[in-house]
C-alpha positions in Angstrom: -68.2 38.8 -72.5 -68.0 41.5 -75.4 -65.0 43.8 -74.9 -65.1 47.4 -73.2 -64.7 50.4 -75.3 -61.6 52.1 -74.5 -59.6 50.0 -72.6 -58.5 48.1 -75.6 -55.0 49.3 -74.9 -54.1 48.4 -71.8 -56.2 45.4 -71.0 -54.9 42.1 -72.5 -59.1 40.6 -72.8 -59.8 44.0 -74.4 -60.8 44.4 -77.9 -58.3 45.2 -80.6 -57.2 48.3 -82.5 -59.2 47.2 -85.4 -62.7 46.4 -83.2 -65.3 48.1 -85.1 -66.7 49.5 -81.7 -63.4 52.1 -81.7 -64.5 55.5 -83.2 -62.6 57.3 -85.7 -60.9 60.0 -83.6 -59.4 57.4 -81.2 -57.8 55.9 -84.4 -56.5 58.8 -85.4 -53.3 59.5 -86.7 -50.4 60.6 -83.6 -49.8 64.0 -83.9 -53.0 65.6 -84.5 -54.1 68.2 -82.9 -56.5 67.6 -80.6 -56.9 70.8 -78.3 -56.5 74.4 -79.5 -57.1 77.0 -76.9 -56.9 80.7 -78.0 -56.7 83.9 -76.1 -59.0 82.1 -73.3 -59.6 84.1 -70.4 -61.4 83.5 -66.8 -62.4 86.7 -64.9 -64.6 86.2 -61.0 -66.6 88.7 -60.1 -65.4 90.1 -56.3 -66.6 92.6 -53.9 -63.1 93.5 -54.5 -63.7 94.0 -58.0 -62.9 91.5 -61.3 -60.1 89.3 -60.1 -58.5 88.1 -63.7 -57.4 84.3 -62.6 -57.0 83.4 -66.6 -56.0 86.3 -68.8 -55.4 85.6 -72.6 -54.3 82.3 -72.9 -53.2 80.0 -76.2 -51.7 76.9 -76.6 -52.5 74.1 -78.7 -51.7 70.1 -78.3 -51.6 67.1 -80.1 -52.7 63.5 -79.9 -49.7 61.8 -78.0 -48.0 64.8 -76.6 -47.5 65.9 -73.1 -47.8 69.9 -72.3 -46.3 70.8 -69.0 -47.8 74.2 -67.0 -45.5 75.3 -64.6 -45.8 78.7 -62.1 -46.2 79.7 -58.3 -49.8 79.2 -56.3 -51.7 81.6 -57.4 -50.6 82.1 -61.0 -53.8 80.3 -62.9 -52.9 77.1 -63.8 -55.4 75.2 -62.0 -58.0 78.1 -63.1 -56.6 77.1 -66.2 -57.2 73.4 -66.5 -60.9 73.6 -65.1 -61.9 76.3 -67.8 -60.6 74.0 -70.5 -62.5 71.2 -68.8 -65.6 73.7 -68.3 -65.3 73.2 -64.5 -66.2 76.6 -63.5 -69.2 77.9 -61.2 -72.3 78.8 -62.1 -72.3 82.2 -61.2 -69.9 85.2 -60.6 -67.4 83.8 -63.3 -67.3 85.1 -66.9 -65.2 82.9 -69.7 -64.2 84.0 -73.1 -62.1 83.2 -75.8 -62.3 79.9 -77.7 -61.5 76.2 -76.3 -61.4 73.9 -79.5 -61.5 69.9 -78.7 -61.2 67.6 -81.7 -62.7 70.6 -83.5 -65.8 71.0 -81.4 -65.9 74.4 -79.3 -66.5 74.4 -75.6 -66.6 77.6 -74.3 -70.7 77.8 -74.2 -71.2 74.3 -74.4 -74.5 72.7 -73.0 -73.9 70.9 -70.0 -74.8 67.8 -71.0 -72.5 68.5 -73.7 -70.1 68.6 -71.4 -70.8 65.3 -69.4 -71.0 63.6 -72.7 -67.6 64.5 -72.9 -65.9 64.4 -69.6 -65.0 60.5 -69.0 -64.7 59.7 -73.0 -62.9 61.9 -74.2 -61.2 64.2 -71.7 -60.5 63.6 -67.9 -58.3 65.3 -64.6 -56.4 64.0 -61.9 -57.2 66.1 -58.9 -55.2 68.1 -57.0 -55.5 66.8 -53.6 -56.5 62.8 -53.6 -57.2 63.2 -49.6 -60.7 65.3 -50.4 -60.7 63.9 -54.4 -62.6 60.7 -53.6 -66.4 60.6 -52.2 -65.6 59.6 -48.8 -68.9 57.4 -48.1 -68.8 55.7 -51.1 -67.1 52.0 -52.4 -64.2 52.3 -54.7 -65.7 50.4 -56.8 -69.1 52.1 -56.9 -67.0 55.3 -57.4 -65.0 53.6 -60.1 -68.0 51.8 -62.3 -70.2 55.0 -61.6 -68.7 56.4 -65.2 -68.4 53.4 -66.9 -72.2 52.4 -66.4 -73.1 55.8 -67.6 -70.6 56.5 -70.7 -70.4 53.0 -71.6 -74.0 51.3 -71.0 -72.3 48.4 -69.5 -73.4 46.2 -66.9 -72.9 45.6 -63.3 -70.4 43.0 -64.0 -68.7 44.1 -67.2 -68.3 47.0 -65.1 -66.6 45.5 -62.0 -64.5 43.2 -63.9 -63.2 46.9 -65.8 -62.3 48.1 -62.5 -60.8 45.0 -61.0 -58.6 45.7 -64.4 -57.8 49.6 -63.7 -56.8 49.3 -60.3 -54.0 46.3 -61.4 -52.9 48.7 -64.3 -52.5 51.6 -61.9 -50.6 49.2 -59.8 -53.3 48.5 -56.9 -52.6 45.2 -55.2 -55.7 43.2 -54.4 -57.7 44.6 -56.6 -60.9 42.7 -56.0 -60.3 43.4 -51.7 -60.0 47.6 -52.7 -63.3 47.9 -54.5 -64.9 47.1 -51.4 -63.4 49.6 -49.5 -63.7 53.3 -48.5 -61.1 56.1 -49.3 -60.4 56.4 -45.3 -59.0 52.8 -45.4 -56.1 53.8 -47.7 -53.3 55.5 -48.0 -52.3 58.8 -49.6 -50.3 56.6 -52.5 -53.3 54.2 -53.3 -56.2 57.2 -53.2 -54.3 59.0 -56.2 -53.4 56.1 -58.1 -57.6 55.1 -57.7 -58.1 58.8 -58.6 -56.1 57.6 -61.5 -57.8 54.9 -62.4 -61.6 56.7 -62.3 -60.1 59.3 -64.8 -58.8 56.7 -67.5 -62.0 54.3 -67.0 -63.6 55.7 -70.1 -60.9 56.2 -72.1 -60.1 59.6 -72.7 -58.0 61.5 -74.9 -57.0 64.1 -73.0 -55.6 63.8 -69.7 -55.3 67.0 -67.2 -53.4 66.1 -64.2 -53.7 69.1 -61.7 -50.5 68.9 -59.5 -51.2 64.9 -59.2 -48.7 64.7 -56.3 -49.1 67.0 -53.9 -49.0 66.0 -50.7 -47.1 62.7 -51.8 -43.8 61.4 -50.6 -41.0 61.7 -52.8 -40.7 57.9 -53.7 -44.4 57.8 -54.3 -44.4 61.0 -56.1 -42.0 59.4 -58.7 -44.1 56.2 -58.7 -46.9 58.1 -59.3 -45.4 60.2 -62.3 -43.9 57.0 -64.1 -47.4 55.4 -63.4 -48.6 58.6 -65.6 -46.1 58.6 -68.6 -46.8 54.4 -68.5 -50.6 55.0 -69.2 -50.1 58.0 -71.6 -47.5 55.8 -73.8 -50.1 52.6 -73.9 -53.3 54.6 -74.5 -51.3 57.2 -76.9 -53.4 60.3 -74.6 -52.5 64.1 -74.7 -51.7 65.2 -71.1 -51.3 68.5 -69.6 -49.4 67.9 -66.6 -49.9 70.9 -63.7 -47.4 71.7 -61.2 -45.1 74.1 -59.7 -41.8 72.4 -59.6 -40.2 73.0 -63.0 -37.8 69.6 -61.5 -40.9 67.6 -62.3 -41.8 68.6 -65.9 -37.7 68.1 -66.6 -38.3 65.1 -68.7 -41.8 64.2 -68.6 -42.9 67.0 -70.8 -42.4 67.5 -74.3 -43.5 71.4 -74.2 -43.5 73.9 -71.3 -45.6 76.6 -70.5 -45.2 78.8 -67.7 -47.7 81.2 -66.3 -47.7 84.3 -64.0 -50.4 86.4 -63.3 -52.8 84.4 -65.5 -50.8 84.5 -68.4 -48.1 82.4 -70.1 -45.1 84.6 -70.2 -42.7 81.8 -72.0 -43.1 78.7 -74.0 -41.0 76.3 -75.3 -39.9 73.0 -76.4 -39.1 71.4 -73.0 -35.3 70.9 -74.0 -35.6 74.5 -75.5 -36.6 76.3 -72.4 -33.9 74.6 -70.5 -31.0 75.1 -72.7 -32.0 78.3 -73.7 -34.8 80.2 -71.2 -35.5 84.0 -71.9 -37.8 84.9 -68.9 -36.4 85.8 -65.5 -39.3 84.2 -63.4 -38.9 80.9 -65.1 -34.6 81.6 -64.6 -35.9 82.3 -60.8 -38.1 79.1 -60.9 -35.1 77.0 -61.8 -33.0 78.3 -59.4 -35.0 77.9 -56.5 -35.1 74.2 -56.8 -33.0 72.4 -54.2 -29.9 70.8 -55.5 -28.6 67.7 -54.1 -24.8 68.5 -54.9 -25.4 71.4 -52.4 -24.0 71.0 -49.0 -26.1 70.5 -46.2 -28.0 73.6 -44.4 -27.5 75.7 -47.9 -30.4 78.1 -47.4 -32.5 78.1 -50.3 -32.9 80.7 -53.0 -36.3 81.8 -53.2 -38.1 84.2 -55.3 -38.6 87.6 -53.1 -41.8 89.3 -53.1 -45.0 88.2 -53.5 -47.3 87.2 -56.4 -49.5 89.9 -57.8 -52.9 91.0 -56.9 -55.1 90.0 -59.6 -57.9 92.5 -59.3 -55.4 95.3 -58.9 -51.9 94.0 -60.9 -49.2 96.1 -61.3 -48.8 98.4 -64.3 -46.3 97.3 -66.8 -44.6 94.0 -66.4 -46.6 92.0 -63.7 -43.3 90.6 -62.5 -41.0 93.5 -62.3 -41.5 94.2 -58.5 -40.0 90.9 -57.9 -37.9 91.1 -61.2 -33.7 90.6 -60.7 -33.5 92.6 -64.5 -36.3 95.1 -63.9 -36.1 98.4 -65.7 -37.9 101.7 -65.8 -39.9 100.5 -69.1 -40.9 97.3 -67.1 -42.5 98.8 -65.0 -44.4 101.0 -67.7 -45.0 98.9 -70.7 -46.0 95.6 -70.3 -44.1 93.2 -72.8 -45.6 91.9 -75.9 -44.7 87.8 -76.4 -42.6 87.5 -78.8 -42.4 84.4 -81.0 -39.1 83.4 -82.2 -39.0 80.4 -85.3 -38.2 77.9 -82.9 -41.2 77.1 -81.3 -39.7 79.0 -78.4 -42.2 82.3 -76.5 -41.5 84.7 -74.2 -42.6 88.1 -72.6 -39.7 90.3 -71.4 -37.9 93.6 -72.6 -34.9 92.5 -71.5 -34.4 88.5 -72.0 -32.1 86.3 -69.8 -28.8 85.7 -71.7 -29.1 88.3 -74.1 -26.9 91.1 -74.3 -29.7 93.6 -73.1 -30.6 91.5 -70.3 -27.0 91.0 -68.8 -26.8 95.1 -68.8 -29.8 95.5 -67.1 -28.7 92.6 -63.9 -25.3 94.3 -63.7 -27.4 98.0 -63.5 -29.0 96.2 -60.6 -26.8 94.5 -59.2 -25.4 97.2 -56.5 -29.4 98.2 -55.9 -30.5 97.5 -52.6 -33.7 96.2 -54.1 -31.6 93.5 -56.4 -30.9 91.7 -52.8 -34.1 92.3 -51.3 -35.8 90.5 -54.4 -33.2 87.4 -53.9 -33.8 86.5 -57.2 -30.0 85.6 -57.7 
C-alpha cells in the first residue's frame, strides 16, 4: 500500500520525511513565516447600519508556533479566524486588507482556490462539536470525505487513514466509531473526531475556534494536551481561540487580545503575563477563578457591557467599562504602541506605569470605579 501524503508524521506505516511525495513547503525550515495578516478588516452590512466585527487587524505567524486570541463573546475572534480561513457569507459582508499564506494572498481568492487549500494546508476546529459534525452521516464517510478529494486515494487507503486518526486523537475502537453517527457519542469523542477530520490532510495551519466549549474540565485538558501532542509531531502553526486567558497560560507562545474587533495588546505569552499594559486584559486576568480562594468568594467580573459595534463609543472603545479611564480616553482613541520587545498595546495610560497608577487612584473614590468592578 503506497503511503498517504501528510500523515507521515504521526503514522508509524506512513512515509518518511524524505518521500519524494512531500512538497517543499511542508519541508520547510521551523520558523518561517507562514501567515502574515495585515490591517484585515470584516464589516456586515445591517439594517442597523455597518456592524465592524473585524477592524484593522495584523499579526503574523510562523511554521511551529502557536498564537493564542484571547477576548470576551462578541469581541471578533471567531469573525476573525473565519476571514483568515475565507469562511465568510456570500453577501452582506465586505473584507479588506491582505491575508498572506505561504506567500499566496487570500483575500479575493477563487473559491476553488480556497477548497484547494482548506484540508492541505490550513484547517479549524469548530467551536461547538455538538452541531460541528453532519448528523446523518458515518464518521467515517465524514472523515475520508477530504481525503478522497485532496488526496485521490481510494476507498480503502482512505479508511485505513481514518482507522489511524481516530487512534492518534485517542479514539478507542477505532474501526467500531467509523460506523457510527455523531448522536451515538459523547461530547469528548465528537471534538476529538472534529479533530481528527481537520488534521486528515495534513495542514499547516491549525485554527482551533474555542475547541472546548461546552467540555468538562478533565476533558477540556485532555483535549488541549491532545492539541499541543499533534502540533509538536506534525510541526503545524495554530491559532488557538478562546476567552479564558487560564487556557492560553502555557499553551501559547504569543498572545493577542481583541476588543471591539481590534487587538489592543500583544505579546510574547511570558511577556504579557509578567508585564501586561492594557486594563481589559489586567481585568481578563483577574476575573479568572482562583483555586487558593475560599469557598463562596464572589467572582470579579468585568462591569459593563461589550460595545456596540455599529455605533462604538468615541475614543477608547473600553473606557466605559475602564478601571483607569480618563477624560482623553474617552476622546482620543489610543494609537498601539510598539515597544522593542515584541510586546503591543493600546492605552494612554498603561497598567503599572506611573501614569496609569495616577489615573486608578483619581478613580478610585468615583462611584463609577465600583460600579465598573474592574478591581
Amino acid at each position: 500500500m503506497r503511503p498517504i501524503r501528510g500523515l507521515w508524521l504521526a503514522q508509524p506505516w506512513a512515509c518518511d520525511p524524505h518521500c519524494p511525495m512531500m512538497s517543499e513547503e511542508e519541508t520547510a525550515t521551523p520558523g518561517d513565516v507562514l501567515l502574515t495578516v495585515d490591517n484585515l478588516a470584516t464589516h456586515f452590512r445591517t439594517p442597523r447600519g455597518l456592524l465592524k466585527a473585524v477592524d484593522g487587524v495584523s499579526f503574523s505567524l510562523a511554521r511551529g508556533r502557536t498564537l493564542g486570541i484571547v477576548g470576551e463573546s462578541g469581541s471578533g475572534k471567531s469573525v476573525l479566524s473565519r476571514s483568515v480561513m475565507r469562511l465568510l457569507p456570500r453577501r452582506n459582508v465586505n473584507s479588506t486588507g491582505s491575508v498572506r499564506f505561504e506567500g499566496q494572498e487570500l483575500v479575493g481568492a477563487s473559491e476553488k482556490v480556497m477548497r484547494d487549500a482548506w484540508g492541505p494546508r490550513m484547517a479549524m476546529v469548530f467551536q461547538d462539536p455538538m452541531t460541528s459534525l453532519n448528523p446523518v452521516m458515518k464518521i467515517g464517510t465524514q472523515i475520508t470525505e477530504g481525503l478522497r478529494h485532496h488526496l485521490k486515494v481510494d476507498k480503502a487507503e482512505a479508511k485505513l487513514a481514518a482507522r489511524a486518526l481516530l487512534q492518534s486523537v485517542g479514539i478507542p475502537e477505532p474501526e467500531r466509531r467509523l460506523a457510527e453517527y455523531p448522536h451515538q457519542l459523547s461530547g469528548g469523542m465528537r471534538q476529538r473526531i472534529v479533530i481528527a477530520i481537520a488534521l486528515a490532510c495534513g495542514p499547516r495551519l491549525l485554527l482551533a475556534d474555542e475547541p472546548t466549549t461546552a467540555l468538562d474540565v478533565t476533558v477540556q485538558a485532555q483535549i488541549l494536551d491532545l492539541l499541543a501532542d499533534l502540533q509538536r509531531d506534525r510541526d503545524m502553526a495554530m491559532v488557538l481561540v478562546t476567552h479564558d486567558l487560564g487556557v492560553v497560560a502555557n499553551r501559547t507562545d504569543d498572545i493577542a487580545v481583541m476588543y471591539a474587533g481590534k487587538i489592543v495588546e500583544k505579546a510574547p505569552t511570558e511577556t504579557l503575563f509578567s508585564s501586561m499594559k492594557m486594563p481589559y486584559t489586567e481585568a481578563l486576568l483577574n476575573s479568572i477563578p482562583r483555586i487558593e480562594n475560599a469557598p463562596h468568594t464572589r467572582l470579579k467580573v468585568i462591569g459593563g457591557r461589550p460595545p456596540d459595534l455599529v455605533n462604538p463609543p468615541r475614543g477608547c472603545s473600553f473606557a466605559p467599562r475602564c478601571a483607569y479611564a480618563q477624560p482623553q480616553c474617552r476622546e482620543e482613541e489610543p494609537p498601539l504602541i510598539k515597544q522593542d520587545d515584541g510586546h503591543e498595546y493600546a492605552c494612554f495610560f498603561p497598567v503599572g506605569s506611573a501614569a496609569g497608577a495616577e489615573a486608578l487612584a483619581r478613580n478610585s473614590t468615583s462611584p463609577a470605579a465600583t460600579a465598573r468592578g474592574t478591581n
